[in-house]
MARTIFI-563551 format. One record per residue (C-alpha): residue in one letter; residue number from 1; x, y, z. Coordinates in steps of 0.5 Angstrom, whole numbers. Example, Ala and Ser with C-alpha at 12.3 -4.5 7.8 and 13.67 -1.06 7.14 Angstrom:
PT  aa    i      X      Y      Z
PT   A    1     25     -9     16
PT   S    2     27     -2     14
This chain:
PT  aa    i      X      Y      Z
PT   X    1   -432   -177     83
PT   X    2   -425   -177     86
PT   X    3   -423   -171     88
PT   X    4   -416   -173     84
PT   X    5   -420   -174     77
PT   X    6   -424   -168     79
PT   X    7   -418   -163     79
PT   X    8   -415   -166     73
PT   X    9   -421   -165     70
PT   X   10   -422   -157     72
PT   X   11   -414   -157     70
PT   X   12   -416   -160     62
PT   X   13   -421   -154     62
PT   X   14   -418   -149     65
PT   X   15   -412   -150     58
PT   X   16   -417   -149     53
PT   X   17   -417   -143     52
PT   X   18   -410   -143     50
PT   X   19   -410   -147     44
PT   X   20   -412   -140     41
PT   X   21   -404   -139     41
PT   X   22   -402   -146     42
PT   X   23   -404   -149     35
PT   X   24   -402   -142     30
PT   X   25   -395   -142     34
PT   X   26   -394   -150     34
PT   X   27   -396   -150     27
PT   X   28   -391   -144     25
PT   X   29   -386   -149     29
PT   X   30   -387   -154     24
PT   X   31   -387   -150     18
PT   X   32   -380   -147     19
PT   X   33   -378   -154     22
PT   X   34   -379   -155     14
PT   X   35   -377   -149     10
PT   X   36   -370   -151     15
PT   X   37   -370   -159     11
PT   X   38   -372   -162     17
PT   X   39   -377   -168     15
PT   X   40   -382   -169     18
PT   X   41   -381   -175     23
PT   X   42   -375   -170     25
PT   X   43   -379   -165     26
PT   X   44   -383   -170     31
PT   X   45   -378   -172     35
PT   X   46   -375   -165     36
PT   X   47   -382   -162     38
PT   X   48   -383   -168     43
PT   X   49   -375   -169     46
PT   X   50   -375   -161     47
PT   X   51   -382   -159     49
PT   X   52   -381   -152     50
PT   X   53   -384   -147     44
PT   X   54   -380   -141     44
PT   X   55   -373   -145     45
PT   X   56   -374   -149     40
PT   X   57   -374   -144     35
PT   X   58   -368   -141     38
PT   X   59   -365   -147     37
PT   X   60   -368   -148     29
PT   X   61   -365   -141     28
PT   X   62   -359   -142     30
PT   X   63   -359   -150     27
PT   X   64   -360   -145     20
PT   X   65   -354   -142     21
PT   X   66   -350   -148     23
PT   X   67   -348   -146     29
PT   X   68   -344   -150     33
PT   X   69   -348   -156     38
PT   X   70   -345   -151     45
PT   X   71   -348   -145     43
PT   X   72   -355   -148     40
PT   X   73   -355   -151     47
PT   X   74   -353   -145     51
PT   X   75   -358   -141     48
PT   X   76   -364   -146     49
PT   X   77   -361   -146     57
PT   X   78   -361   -138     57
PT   X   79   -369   -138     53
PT   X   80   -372   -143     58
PT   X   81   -368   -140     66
PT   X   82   -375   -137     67
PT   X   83   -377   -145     68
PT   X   84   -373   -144     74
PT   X   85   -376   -139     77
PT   X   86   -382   -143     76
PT   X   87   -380   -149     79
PT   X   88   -377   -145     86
PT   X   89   -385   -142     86
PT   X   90   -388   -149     85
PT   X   91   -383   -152     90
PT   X   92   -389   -151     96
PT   X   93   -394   -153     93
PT   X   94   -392   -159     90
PT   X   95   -384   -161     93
PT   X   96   -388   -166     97
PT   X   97   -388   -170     90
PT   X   98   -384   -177     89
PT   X   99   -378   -176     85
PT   X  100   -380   -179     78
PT   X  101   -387   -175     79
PT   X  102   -382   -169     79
PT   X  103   -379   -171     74
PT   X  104   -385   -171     69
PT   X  105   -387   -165     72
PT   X  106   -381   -162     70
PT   X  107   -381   -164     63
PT   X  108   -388   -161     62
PT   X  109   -387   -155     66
PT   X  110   -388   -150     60
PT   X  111   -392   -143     61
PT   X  112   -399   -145     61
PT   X  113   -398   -150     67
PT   X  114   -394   -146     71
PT   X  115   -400   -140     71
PT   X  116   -406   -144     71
PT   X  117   -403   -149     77
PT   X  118   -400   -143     82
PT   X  119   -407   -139     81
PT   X  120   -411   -145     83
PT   X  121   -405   -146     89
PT   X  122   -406   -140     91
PT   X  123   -415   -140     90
PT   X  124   -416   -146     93
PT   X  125   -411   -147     99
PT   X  126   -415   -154    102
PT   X  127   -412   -158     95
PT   X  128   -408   -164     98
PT   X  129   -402   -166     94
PT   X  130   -406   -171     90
PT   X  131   -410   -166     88
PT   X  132   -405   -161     86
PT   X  133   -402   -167     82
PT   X  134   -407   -167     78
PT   X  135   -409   -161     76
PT   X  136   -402   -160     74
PT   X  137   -402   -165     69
PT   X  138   -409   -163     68
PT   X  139   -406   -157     65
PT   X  140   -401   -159     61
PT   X  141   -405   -166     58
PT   X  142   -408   -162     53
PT   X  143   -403   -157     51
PT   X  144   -399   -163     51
PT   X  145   -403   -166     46
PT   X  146   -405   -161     41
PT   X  147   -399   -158     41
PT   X  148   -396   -164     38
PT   X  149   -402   -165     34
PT   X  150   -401   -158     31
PT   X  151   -393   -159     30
PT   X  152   -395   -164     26
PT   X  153   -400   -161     21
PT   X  154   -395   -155     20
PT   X  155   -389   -159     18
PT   X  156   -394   -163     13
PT   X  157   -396   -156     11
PT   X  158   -389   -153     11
PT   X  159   -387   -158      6
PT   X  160   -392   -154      0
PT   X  161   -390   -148      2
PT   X  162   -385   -145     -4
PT   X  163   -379   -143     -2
PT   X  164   -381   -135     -5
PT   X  165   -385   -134      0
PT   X  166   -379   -133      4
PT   X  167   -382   -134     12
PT   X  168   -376   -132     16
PT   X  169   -379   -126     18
PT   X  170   -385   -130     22
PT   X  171   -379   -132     27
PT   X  172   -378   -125     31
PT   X  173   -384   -124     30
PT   X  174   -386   -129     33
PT   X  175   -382   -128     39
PT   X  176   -383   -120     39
PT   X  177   -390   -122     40
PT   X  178   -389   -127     46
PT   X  179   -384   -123     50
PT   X  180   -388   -116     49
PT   X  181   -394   -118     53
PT   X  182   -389   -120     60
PT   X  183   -386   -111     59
PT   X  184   -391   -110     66
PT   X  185   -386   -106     70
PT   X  186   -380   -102     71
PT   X  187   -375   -108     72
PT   X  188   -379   -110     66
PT   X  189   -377   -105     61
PT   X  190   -370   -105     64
PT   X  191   -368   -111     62
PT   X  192   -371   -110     55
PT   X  193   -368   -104     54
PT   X  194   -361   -106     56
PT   X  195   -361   -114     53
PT   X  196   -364   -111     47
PT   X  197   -359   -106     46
PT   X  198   -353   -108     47
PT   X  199   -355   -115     43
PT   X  200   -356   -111     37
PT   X  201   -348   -107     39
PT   X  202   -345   -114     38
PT   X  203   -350   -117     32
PT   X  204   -343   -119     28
PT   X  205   -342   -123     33
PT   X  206   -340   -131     30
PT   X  207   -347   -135     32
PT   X  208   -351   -130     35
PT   X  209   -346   -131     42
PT   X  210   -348   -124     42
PT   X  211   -355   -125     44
PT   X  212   -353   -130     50
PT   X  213   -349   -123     52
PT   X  214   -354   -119     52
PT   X  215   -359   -123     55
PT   X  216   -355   -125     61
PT   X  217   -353   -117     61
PT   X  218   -361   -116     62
PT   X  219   -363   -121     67
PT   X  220   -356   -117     71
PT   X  221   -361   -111     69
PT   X  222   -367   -113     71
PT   X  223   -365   -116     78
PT   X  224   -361   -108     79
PT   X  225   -367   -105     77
PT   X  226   -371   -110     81
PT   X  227   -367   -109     88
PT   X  228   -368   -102     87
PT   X  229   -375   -101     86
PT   X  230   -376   -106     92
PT   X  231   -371   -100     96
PT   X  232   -375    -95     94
């Protein structure tokens, strides 16, 4: 077997074990996809031109409150800058890549993809770039796959769902619950604390603008917080 199939394989395995969270959030996804007046092919067609789970229901929230398309944009691009620290961390190991190859990567570059690929990188440093490739893509095929899967079943279920049963609160549930497990240190817990905070000051700020203010405020923090961290 060519040592490319066998990295892709070994990538395919090593994401299985996210379906756990996968299909619920996706499922979640396509329910209030639903309960917003999004059809089903709408639905679709979103979670596959975005592909970009906490993004998109940022961007859902806002599209219920009408938001205007700048500030739906906006906050898209601030919940997914983490991608660029992702992208500068792969770049040695797969910046050797044609550009249409980077560009495919970059579009299914997500969490999962970018744990499981620079762990693997860094434990098997003798991986030509062909091989690196493909454990990347190995990776995100399957996550890929169910998640769309997944998007689709919840939108069909969110079309059964009684508006009385009111699921608004799934969303900051939703994302307490992504962002809780990533608090593991100082510079951590900063940003936290001054995003959260002055987000909740400027809550009557029209469209949540308040949230792209406290968010940016946070990273400000953090990076403070960080650089003194580093000093100490």
């Amino acid at each position: 077997m060519p040592n490319s199939r066998k990295a892709f394989l070994r990538g395919a395995a090593h994401a299985l074990p996210f379906f756990v969270v996968i299909i619920p959030f996706a499922m979640l996804f396509g329910v209030l996809s639903a309960e917003a007046g999004l059809g089903p092919w709408e639905t679709q067609v979103f979670s596959v031109a975005v592909f970009a789970g906490a993004s998109q229901l940022a961007a859902l929230q806002l599209m219920q409150d009408q938001a205007p398309l700048l500030v739906i944009l906006a906050t898209g691009l601030a919940v997914n800058l983490r991608m660029m620290m992702y992208s500068v961390a792969l770049t040695p190991h797969l910046g050797g890549a044609p550009l249409g190859i980077r560009a495919t990567i970059a579009y299914f570059l997500v969490d999962q993809s970018f744990a499981l690929s620079l762990a693997e990188f860094e434990k098997r440093a003798e991986m030509g770039l062909s091989e690196r490739i493909a454990y990347f893509f190995g990776t995100v095929a399957p996550i890929t796959v169910i998640w769309n899967i997944s998007t689709a079943v919840g939108a069909q279920m969110g079309r059964a769902v009684p508006e009385s049963w009111g699921l608004d609160f799934a969303m900051p549930i939703t994302f307490i619950g992504m962002t809780a497990a990533m608090l593991r240190s100082l510079p951590h817990g900063v940003a936290m604390v001054v995003s959260v905070g002055l987000t909740l000051m400027l809550w009557a700020m029209p469209y949540g603008t308040g949230l792209l203010i406290g968010a940016a405020a946070g990273m400000a923090a953090g990076a403070v917080a960080e650089s003194w961290k580093e000093r100490r």
